[in-house]
C-alpha positions in Angstrom: 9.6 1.2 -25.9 6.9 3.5 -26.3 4.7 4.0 -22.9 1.1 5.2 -22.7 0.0 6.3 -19.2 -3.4 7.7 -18.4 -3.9 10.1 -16.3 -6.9 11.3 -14.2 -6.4 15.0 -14.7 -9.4 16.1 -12.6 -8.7 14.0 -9.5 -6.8 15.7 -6.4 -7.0 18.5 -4.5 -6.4 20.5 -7.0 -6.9 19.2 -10.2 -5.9 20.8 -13.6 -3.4 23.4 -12.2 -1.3 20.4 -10.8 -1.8 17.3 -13.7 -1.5 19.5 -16.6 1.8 20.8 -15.5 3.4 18.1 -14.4 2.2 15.9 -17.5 4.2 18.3 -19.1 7.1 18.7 -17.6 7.2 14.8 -18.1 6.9 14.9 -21.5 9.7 17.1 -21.8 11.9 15.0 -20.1 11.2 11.6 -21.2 10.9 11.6 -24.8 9.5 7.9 -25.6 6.2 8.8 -23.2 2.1 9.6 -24.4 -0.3 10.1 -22.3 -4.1 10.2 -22.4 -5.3 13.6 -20.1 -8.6 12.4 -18.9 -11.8 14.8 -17.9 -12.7 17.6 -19.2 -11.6 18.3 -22.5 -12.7 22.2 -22.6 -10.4 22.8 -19.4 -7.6 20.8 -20.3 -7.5 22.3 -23.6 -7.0 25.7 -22.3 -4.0 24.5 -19.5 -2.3 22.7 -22.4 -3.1 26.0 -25.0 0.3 27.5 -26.0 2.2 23.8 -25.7 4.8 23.3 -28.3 3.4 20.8 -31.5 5.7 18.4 -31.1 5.3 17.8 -27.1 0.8 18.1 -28.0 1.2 15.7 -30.6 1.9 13.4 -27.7 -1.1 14.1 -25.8 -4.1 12.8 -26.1 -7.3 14.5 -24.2 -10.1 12.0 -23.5 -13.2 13.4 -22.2 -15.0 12.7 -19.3 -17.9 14.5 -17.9 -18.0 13.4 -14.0 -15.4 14.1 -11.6 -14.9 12.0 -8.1 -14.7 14.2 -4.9 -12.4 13.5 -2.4 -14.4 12.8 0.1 -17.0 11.4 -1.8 -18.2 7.4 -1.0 -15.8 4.8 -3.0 -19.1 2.4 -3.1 -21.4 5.3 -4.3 -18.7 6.7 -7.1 -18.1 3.1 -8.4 -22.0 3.0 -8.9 -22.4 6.2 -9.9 -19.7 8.2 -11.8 -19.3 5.2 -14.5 -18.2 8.3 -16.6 -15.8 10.1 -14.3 -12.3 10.6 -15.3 -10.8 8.2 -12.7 -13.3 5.6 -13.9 -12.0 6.8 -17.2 -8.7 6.6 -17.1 -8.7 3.0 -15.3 -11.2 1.7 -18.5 -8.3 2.6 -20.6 -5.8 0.7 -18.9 -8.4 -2.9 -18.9 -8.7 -1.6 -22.9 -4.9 -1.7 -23.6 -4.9 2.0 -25.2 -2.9 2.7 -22.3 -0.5 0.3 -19.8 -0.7 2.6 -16.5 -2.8 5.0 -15.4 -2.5 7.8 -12.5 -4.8 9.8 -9.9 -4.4 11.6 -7.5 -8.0 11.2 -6.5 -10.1 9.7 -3.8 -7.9 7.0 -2.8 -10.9 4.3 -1.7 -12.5 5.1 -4.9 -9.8 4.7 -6.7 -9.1 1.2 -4.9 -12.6 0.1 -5.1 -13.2 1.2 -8.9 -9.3 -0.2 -10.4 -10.1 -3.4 -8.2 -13.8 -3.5 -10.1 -12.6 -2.7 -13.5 -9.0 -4.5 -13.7 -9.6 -7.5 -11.5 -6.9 -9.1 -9.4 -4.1 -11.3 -11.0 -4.4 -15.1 -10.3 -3.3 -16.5 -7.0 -4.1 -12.8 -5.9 -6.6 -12.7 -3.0 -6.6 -8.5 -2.6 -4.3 -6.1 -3.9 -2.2 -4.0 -1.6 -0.9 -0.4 -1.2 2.6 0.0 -1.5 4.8 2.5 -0.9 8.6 3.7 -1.3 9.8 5.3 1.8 12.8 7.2 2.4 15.6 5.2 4.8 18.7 6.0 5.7 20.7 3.9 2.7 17.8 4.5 0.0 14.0 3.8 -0.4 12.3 0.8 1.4 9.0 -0.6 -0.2 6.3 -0.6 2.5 2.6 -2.7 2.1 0.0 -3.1 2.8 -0.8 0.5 3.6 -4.4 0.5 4.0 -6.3 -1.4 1.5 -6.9 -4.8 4.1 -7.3 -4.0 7.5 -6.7 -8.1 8.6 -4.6 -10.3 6.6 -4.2 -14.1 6.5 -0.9 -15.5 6.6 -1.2 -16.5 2.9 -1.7 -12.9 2.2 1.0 -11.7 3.3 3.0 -13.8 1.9 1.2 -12.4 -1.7 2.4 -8.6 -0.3 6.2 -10.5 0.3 6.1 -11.6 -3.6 4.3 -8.2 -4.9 6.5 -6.0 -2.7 9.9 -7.7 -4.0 8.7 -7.4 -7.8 8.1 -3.6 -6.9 11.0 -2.7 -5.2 12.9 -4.9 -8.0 12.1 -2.6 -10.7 12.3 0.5 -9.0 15.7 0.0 -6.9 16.9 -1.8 -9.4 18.6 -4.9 -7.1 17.9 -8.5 -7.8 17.0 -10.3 -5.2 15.5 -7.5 -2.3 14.7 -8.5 1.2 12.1 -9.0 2.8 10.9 -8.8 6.5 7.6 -8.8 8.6 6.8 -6.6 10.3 6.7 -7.5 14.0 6.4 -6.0 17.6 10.2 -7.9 17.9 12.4 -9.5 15.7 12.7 -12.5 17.6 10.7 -15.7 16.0 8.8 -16.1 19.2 7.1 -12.5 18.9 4.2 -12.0 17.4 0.2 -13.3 17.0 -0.1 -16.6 15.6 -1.0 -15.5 12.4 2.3 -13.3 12.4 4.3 -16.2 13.2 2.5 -18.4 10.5 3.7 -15.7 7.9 7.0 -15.9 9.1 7.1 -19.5 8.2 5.5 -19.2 5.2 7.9 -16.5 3.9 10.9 -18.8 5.0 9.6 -21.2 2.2 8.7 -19.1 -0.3 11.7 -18.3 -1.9 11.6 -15.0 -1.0 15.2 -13.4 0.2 13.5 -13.5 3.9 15.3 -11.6 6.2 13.0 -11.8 9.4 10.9 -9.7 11.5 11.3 -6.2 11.6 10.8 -3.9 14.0 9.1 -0.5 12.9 12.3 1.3 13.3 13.9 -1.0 10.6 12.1 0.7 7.8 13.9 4.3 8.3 17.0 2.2 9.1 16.5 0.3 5.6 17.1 -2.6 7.2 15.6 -4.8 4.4 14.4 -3.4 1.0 10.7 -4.4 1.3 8.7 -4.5 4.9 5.2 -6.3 4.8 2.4 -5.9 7.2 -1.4 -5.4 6.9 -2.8 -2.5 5.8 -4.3 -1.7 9.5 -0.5 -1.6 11.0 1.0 0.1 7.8 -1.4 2.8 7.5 -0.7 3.9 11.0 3.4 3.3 10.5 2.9 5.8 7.6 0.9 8.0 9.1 2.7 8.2 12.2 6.2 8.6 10.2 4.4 12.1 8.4 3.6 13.3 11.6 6.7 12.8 13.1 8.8 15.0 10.0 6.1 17.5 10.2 6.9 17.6 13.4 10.5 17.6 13.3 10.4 20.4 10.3 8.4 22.4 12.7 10.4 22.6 15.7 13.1 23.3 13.5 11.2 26.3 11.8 10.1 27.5 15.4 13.8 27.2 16.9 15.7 28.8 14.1 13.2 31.9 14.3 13.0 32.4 17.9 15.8 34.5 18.3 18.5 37.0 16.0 21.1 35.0 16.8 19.5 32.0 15.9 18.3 33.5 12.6 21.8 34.0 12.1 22.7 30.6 12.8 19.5 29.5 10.6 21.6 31.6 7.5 24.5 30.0 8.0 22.9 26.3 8.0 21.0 27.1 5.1 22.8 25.2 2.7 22.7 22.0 5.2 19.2 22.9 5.6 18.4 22.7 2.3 20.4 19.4 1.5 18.5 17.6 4.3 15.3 18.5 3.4 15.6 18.0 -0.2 16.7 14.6 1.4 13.3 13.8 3.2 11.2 15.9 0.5 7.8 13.7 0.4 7.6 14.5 -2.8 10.4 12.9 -4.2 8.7 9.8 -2.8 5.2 10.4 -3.8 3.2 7.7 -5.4 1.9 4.5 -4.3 1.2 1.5 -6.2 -2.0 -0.9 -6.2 0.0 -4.2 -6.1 -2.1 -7.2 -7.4 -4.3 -5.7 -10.3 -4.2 -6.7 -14.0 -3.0 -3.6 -14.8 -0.6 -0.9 -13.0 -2.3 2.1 -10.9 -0.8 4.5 -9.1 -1.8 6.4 -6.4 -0.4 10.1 -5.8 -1.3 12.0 -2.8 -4.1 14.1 -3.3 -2.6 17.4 -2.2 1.0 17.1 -3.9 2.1 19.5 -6.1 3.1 19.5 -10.1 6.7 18.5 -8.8 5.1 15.2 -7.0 2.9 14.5 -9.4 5.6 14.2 -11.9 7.2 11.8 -9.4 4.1 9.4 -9.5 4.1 9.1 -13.3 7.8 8.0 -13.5 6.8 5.4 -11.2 4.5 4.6 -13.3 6.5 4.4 -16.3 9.4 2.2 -14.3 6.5 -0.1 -13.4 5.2 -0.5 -17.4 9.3 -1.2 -18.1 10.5 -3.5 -15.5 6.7 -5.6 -16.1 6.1 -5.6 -12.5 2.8 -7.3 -13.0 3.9 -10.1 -15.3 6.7 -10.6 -12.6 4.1 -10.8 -10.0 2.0 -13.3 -12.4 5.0 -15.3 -12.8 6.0 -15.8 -9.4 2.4 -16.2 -8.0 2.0 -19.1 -10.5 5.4 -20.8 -9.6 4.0 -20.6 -5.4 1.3 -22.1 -6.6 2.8 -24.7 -8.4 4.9 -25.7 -5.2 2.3 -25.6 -2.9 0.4 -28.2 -5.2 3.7 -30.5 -5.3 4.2 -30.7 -1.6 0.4 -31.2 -1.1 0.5 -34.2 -3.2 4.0 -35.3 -2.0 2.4 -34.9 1.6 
C-alpha cells in the first residue's frame, strides 16, 4: 500500500531545517511512502538539493506562498492565509492527492482550518486531540487534550469510540480499555455529567474499564483515558512540567559535586536507558480525532528526530483506517440508540 502524506514544511518553530530532514530520513526508511512538501518551493528546493533520484522522485514540492505564525489568531489565519502551507497541505488531504497530512504549526489554526476544510465525520459533534503518552507497561491514548473546554456526556462517549480506534491501530491490541477520567474511581465520584458518561460508556460497547484517577494514565492502567479537553490539557501540561522537572534536579544533583560527577559517569549508561525511555520525542504527535481525513499535530518546537515520529503516526493511521473505524462504529451507536428509542 502506497501512502501519500502531506506535510506543512513551513509550520513550527523552526520550519525547513526540521521538516525537510526528517521527511527524509522517512523516506529512507519506509520505502512504500510519498509525500507532498508544502510552502515554499524555492527553499525546499535548496534543503532537498543534493538528495538521491530515487528518494526525490518520491517527493513532491507544492507551493504555497503564506506561512501561519505560531502565535498568529486561528480565526484570522483561517480567513486570511487561504494560501498558506498548512491550509495547503490540509486542501490536499479533502482532494484525495494525499490521505494524511502533518504540521507542526499553530496548533488552533491548525484545529480551526482541518475542522473548516475536512469537516467532522457523521455522528461526530467536535473532534478531539489525542495523544500517546508514555506509561509504565507502554503508551496510553489520552483525549481530549484541548480542543473542547466542556464536554456533554454524549461527547465523551465519541472521544471513548475515537480514542479506542486510535490506540487500536497504533498499539496494535483488539479490544483497548477505556476509562474516564475522574477525581475517584468510585461510581459515586464525579459531576453529574461525569457520572452520566460513565453510564453511557457501560452501554456502548466499549471495553469500559471505569474511572480513572490521573495517576492511572502513567500507571497504564487502561489503554485509552477520556476527559475534556479543559482537564486533559492541564493533565498534559502538568505531566511536562513534572519530567522537566525531574530531569532537572537530576542535572543539578549529579553536578553539584566531584564525587557525584563521578557517580553521574558511572550511571551513565542507566541514565541514558531511562531517558531514551521518557524521550518526548518518541511520543510526539497528536491526532485530530473526528475529521474526514487524518491530521496530525507535532509539537511545534520538536526536532527532525520528533518530527519523523509524527509522520509514522500518520502513516499507521492511513493503514489501520482509523477513520473508517471511527465511521463504522459511530454509525453502529447510532443505530442502537435509535432501536432502544423506538423499543422504549
Amino acid at each position: 500500500m502506497t501512502i501519500t502524506v502531506a506535510v506543512d514544511a513551513m509550520g513550527g518553530d523552526v520550519g525547513l531545517k526540521v521538516t525537510v530532514p526528517a521527511s527524509i530520513r522517512f523516506l529512507q526508511e519506509t520505502p512504500d511512502i510519498h509525500l507532498i512538501l508544502v510552502g515554499d518551493s524555492a527553499a525546499i528546493d535548496a534543503e532537498l538539493h543534493g538528495l538521491q533520484d530515487a528518494l526525490r522522485a518520491r517527493v513532491r514540492v507544492h507551493h504555497a506562498t503564506e506561512v501561519v505564525g505560531m502565535d498568529e489568531s486561528p480565526q484570522l489565519a483561517l480567513k486570511n492565509k487561504k494560501d498558506s502551507s498548512m491550509r495547503v497541505a490540509i486542501n490536499l488531504v479533502k482532494e484525495g492527492q494525499a490521505q494524511a497530512a502533518v504540521s507542526a504549526g499553530n496548533t488552533g489554526a491548525l484545529m480551526a482550518t482541518a475542522k473548516f476544510v475536512l469537516k467532522t465525520i457523521p455522528g461526530i459533534d467536535r473532534p478531539a486531540i489525542a495523544k500517546m503518552m508514555p506509561g509504565i507497561k507502554g503508551s496510553t491514548c489520552v483525549l481530549d487534550l484541548g480542543a473542547n473546554v466542556e464536554c456533554s456526556p454524549e461527547q465523551l462517549v465519541q472521544f471513548g469510540i475515537m480514542g479506542s480506534e486510535l490506540a487500536a491501530s497504533l498499539t496494535h491490541k483488539a479490544n483497548p480499555t477505556v476509562g474516564l477520567l475522574n477525581i475517584g474511581s468510585e461510581d459515586i465520584k464525579g459531576t453529574d455529567s461525569i457520572k452520566r458518561a460513565a453510564e453511557l460508556l457501560r452501554e456502548s460497547g466499549l471495553n469500559f474499564h471505569g474511572n480513572v484517577e490521573g495517576n492511572d494514565i502513567f500507571k497504564s492502567t487502561v489503554d485509552v483515558v477520556v476527559c475534556d479537553g479543559f482537564t486533559g490539557n492541564i493533565a498534559l501540561k502538568a505531566s511536562e512540567g513534572l519530567a522537566h522537572m525531574i530531569a532537572t534536579f537530576l542535572r543539578e544533583e549529579f553536578a553539584s559535586t566531584w564525587w557525584t560527577k563521578l557517580c553521574a559517569l558511572a550511571a551513565m549508561p542507566v541514565l541514558k536507558r531511562f531517558k531514551a525511555r521518557v524521550d518526548p520525542r518518541y511520543y510526539n504527535g497528536a491526532s485530530f480525532l473526528g475529521l474526514r481525513g487524518i491530521v496530525v499535530k507535532s509539537h511545534g518546537g520538536t526536532d527532525a528526530l520528533g518530527f519523523r515520529i509524527a509522520l509514522e503516526q500518520a502513516c499507521e493511521e492511513v493503514r489501520a483506517n482509523v477513520i473508517g473505524h471511527i465511521a463504522d462504529r459511530v454509525a453502529s451507536q447510532l443505530q442502537n440508540l435509535k432501536r432502544s428509542e423506538s423499543e422504549a
